[in-house]
C-alpha positions in Angstrom: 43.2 19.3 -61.2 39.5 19.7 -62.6 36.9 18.4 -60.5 33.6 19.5 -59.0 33.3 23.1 -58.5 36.8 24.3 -60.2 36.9 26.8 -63.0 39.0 27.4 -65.8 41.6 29.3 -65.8 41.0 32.8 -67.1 43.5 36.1 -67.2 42.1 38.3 -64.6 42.6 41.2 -66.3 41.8 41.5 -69.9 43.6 43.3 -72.7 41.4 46.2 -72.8 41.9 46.7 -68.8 45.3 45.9 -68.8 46.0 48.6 -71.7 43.9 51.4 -69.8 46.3 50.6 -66.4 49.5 51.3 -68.6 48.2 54.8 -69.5 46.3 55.7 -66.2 48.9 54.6 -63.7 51.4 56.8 -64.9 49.6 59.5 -65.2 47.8 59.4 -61.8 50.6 58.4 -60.0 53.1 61.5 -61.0 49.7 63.8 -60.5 49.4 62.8 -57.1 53.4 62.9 -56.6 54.1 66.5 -57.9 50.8 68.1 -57.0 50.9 67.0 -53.6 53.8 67.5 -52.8 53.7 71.1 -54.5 50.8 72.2 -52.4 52.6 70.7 -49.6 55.6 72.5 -49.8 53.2 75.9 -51.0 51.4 75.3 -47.6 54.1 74.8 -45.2 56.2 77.6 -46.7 52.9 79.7 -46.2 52.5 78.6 -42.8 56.4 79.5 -41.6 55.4 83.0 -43.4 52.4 83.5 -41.1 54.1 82.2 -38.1 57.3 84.7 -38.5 55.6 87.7 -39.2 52.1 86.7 -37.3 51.5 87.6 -33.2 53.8 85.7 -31.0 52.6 84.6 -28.0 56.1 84.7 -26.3 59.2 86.9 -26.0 61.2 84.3 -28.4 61.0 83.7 -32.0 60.5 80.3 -33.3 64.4 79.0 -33.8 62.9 77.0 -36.9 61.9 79.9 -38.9 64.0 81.0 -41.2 65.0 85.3 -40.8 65.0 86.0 -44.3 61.6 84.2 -45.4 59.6 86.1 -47.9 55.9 85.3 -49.1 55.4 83.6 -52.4 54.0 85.6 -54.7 49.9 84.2 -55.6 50.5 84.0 -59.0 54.0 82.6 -58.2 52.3 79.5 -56.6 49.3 78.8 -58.6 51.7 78.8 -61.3 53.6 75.7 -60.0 50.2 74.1 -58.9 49.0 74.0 -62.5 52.6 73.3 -63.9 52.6 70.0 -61.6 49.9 69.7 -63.7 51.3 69.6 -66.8 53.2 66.9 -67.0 50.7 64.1 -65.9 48.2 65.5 -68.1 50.6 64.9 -71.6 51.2 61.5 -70.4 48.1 60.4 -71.6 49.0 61.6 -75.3 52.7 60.8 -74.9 52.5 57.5 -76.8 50.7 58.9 -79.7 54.4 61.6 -80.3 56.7 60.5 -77.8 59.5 62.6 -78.6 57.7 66.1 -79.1 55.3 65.5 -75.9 58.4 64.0 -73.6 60.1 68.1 -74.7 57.3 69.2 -73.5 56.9 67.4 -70.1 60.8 68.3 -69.6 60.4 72.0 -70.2 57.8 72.2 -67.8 59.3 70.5 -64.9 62.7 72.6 -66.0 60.6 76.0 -65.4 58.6 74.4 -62.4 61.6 73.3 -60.8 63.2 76.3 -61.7 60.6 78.1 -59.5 60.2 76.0 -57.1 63.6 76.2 -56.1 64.0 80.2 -56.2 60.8 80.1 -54.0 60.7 77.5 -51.9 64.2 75.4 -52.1 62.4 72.5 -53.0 62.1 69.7 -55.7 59.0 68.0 -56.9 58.1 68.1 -61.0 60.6 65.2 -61.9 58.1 62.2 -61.7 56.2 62.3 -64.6 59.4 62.9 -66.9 61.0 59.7 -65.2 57.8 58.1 -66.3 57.8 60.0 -69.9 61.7 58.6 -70.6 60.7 55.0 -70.3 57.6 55.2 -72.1 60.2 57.1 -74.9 62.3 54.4 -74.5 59.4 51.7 -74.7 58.3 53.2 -77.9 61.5 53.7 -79.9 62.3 57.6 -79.3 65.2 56.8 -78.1 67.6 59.3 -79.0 64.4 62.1 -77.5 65.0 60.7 -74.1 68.8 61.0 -74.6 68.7 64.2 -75.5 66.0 65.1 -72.6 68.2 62.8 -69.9 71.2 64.6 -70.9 69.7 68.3 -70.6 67.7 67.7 -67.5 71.5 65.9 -65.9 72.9 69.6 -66.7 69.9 71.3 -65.0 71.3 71.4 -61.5 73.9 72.3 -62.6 72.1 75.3 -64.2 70.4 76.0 -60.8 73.6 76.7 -59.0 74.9 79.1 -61.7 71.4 80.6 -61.1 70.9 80.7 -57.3 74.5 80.2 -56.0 72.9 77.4 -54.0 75.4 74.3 -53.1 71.7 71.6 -52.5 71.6 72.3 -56.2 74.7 70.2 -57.2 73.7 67.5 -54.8 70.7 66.5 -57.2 73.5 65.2 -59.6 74.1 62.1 -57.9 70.8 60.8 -57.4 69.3 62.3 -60.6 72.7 60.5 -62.6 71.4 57.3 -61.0 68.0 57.7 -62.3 69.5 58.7 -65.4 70.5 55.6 -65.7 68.0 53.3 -64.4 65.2 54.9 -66.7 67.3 54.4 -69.6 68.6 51.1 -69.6 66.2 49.4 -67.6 63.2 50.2 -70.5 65.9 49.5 -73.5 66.6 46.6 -72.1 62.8 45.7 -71.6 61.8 46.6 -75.3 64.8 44.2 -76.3 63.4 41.8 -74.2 60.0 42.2 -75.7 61.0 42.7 -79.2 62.5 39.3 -79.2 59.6 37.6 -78.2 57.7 39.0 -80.4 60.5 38.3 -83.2 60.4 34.2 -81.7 56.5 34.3 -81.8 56.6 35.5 -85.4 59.2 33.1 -86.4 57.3 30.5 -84.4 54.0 31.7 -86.4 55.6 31.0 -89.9 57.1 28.0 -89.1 53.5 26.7 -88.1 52.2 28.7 -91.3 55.0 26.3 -93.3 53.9 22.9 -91.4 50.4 23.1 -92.0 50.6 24.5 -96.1 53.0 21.9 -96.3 50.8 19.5 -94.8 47.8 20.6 -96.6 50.0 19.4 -99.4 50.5 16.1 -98.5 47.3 15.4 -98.1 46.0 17.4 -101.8 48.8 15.0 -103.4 47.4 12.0 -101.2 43.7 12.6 -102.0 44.9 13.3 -105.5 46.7 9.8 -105.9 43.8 7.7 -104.6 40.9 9.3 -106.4 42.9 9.7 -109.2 44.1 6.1 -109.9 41.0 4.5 -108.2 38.2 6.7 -110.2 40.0 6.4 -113.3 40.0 2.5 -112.8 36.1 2.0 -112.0 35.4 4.7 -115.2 37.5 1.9 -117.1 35.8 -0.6 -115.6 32.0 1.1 -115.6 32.3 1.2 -119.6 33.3 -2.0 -120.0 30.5 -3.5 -117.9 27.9 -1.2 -120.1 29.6 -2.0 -123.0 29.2 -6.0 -122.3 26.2 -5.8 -120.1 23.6 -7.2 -123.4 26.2 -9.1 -125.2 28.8 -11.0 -122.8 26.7 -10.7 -119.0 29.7 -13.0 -117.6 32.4 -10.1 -118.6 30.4 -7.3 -117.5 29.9 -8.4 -114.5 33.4 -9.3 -113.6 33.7 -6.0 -114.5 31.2 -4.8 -112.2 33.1 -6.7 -109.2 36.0 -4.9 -110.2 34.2 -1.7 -109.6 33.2 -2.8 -106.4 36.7 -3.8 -105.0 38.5 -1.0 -106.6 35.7 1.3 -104.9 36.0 -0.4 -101.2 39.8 -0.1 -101.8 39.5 3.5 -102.5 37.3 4.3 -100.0 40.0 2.5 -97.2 42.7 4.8 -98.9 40.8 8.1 -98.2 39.4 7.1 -94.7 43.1 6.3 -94.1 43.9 10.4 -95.7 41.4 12.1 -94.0 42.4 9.8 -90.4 45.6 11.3 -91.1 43.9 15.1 -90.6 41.7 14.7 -88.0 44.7 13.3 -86.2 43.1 10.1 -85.9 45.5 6.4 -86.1 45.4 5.5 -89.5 42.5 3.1 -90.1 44.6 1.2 -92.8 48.4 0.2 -92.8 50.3 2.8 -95.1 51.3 1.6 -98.9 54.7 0.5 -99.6 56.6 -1.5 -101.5 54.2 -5.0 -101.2 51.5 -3.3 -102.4 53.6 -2.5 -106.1 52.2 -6.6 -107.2 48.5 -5.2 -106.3 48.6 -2.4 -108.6 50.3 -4.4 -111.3 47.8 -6.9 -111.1 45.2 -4.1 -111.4 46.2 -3.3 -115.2 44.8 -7.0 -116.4 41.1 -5.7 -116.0 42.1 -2.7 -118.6 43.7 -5.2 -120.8 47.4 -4.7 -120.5 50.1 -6.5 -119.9 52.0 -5.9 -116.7 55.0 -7.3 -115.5 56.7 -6.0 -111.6 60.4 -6.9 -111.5 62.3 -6.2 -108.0 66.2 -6.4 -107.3 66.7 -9.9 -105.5 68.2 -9.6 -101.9 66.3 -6.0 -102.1 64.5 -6.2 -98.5 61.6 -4.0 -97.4 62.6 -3.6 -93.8 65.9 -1.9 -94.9 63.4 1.3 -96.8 61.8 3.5 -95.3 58.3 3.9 -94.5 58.2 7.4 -96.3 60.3 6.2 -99.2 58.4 2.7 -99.2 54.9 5.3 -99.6 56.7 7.3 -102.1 57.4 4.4 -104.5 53.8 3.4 -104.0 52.4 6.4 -105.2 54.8 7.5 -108.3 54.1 4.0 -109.4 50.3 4.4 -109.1 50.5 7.5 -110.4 52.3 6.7 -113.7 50.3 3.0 -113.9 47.1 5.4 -113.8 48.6 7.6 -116.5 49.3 4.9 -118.9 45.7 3.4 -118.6 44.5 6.8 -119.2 46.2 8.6 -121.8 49.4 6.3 -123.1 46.8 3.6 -125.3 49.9 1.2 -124.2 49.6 -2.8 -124.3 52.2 -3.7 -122.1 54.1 -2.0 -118.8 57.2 -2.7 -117.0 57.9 -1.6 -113.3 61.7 -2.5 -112.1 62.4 -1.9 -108.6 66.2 -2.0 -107.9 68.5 -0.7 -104.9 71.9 -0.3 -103.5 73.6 0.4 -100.1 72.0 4.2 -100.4 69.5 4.4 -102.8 66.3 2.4 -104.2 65.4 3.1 -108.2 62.1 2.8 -109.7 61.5 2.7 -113.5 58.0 2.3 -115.3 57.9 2.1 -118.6 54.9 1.5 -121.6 55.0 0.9 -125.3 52.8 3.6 -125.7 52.0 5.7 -128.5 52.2 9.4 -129.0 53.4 12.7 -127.6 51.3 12.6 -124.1 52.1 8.6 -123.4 52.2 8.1 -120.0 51.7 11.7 -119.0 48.6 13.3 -118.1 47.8 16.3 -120.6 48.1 18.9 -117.6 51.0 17.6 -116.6 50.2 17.8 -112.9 50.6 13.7 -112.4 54.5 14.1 -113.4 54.8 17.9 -111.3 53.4 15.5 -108.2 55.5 12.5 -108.6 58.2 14.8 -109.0 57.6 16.7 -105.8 57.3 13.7 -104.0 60.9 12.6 -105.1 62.2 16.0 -104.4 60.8 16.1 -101.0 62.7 13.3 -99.8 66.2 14.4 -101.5 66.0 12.1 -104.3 64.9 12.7 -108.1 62.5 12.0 -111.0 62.7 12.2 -114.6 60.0 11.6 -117.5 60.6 11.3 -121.0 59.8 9.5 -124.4 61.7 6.2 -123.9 64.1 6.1 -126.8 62.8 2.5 -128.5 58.7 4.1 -128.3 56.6 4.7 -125.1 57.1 6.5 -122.1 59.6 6.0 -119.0 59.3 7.4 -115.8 62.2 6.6 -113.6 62.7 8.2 -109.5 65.7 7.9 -107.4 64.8 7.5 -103.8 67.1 7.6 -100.6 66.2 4.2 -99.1 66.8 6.0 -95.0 63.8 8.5 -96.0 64.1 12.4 -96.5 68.0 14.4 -97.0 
């Protein structure tokens, strides 16, 4: 709980930190594994050299030394010091070629171990391959550290042809284990990892989706409101300047039609741009009660409009999204026939069944564009509005003159 004193929380270790550990602790670790423990085994065997063939101080010989011990050869040793070397050193370039530098780290822990056990009967140049395998694993060379797991299984093996020596064989239980462990244990991690990043990009596009779509909704909103509401105080502003010297009553019932259509508009996109900030909306959405409204609204252009819905048609049974939908295809065609249709009169019939709620405008317009716009992107917007919620919407010449426009909605909302 936040309070007086607390931070936030913060990752302890950052990316760039927690990157330079995944390369460093391997590498560090099997160095101080392998050379240790080969200048360990070095030393001692050094020591039970000096102590066998050194002065005794007593008529016995130590029982722990063995008869047949010979030195190791200088070159011999500082050989195996620099080859426990090797392999930690190529760990810090093994992500860059994981398959050729994971050959590499097994041939020289095959030729150290190879020594080592010829020398000293000892084993200690397998950690940094167990590490190289997984990071092979981790980074898709899969069949490398197959190829690698299997050859190194066969080593001791190899050995006991070699040096006749039975410890040899007994490696092939604990390094079959191993085996194992370093291969499944990673594959299964990079499954494990590649799904989650496979969720996180599916998870990414599906956000990508919601918010182009919703960027959408909110073009096509802005788009309805400014569209019908600018076009209706342009209407209204040349009608009031036309009239202004020679009827002052007209133009300025024309002006107070600007004004209302303007504080209407401006509730509309408050409402729209509530809607992206996230904010409650700070008018009710448009549905079907607000169809008489925009009727109404085509008397100050002159027209005759008429709104005709279905008796025993009731609101509550639509749908708030179907109830918007309606709202805006009709404001959207009533705004192209004011426009570009040079109509007199306009029919909107609202009708429904058990399923389905039909809307139909219609004008006595004249010419090719009646009651379209010339782009064509009023009837491409009513059309995706339809479409969005599984119904459909067609525009075409009406067959006695004019223009129709008629949608099919579901009345429960989207399909």
């Amino acid at each position: 709980m936040p309070g007086v004193g607390c931070r936030p929380y913060a990752d302890p270790m950052p990316d760039s930190e927690r990157s330079a550990l995944r390369v460093w602790a391997p590498v560090v670790l099997s160095a101080l594994i392998q050379v240790g423990t080969t200048a360990g085994i070095l030393g001692a065997r050094s020591f039970q050299w000096r102590a066998q063939h050194g002065p005794r101080f007593g008529p016995a010989a130590n029982p722990l030394v063995d008869a047949e011990l010979h030195p190791i050869n200088p070159a011999v040793a500082v050989l195996l010091v620099l080859l426990a070397f090797v392999g930690p050193v190529l760990l810090i370039w093994i992500r860059r070629r994981p398959g050729p530098i994971l050959i590499a780290i097994a041939a020289s822990a095959v030729v150290g171990e190879g020594l080592m056990l010829l020398a000293a009967s000892a084993i200690a140049f397998y950690i940094s391959v167990i590490f190289a395998v997984v990071i092979a694993v981790l980074h898709d060379a899969r069949l490398w550290a197959w190829i690698v797991t299997g050859v190194l299984w066969l080593t001791p093996i190899g050995l006991y042809l070699v040096n006749r020596n039975p410890a040899s064989l007994f490696l092939l239980v604990p390094w079959t284990i191993v085996s194992i462990a370093v291969l499944v244990i990673p594959q299964s991690a990079r499954n494990r990892r590649l799904w989650r990043e496979q969720q996180l990009r599916d998870a990414e596009a599906r956000r990508a989706e919601e918010a182009q779509a919703e960027r959408v909704r909110i073009a096509r909103e802005l788009h309805d409101v400014l569209a019908h509401s600018l076009s209706q105080i342009n209407v209204q502003a040349s009608v009031g300047l036309h009239l202004f010297e020679t009827q002052p009553e007209k133009a300025a019932t024309a002006l107070a039609n600007v004004k209302d259509t303007s504080k209407h508009a401006l509730d509309e996109v408050r409402q729209v741009l509530g809607m992206l900030r996230g904010d409650a909306p700070l008018a009710p959405e448009q549905g079907l009660a607000g169809l008489g409204a925009l009727v109404d609204e085509l008397k100050a252009h002159g027209l005759d409009g008429t709104l005709a819905v279905a008796a025993g048609l009731n609101a509550e049974d639509v749908s708030a999204a179907t109830q918007q939908a309606v709202y805006r295809i009709v404001q959207e065609a009533l705004t192209n026939v004011t426009k570009h249709a040079a109509a007199h009169r306009v029919e909107v019939e609202v009708t429904g069944d058990d399923e389905w709620l039909s809307v139909r405008i219609s004008d006595d317009g004249v010419g090719a564009a009646a009651g379209a716009s010339p782009d064509g992107r009023g009837l491409l917007g009513m059309r995706e509005r339809a479409e969005l919620l599984g119904g459909t919407l067609t525009a075409s010449p009406a067959p006695g003159g004019g223009f129709r426009v008629e949608a099919r909605l579901p009345l429960g909302g989207a399909r």
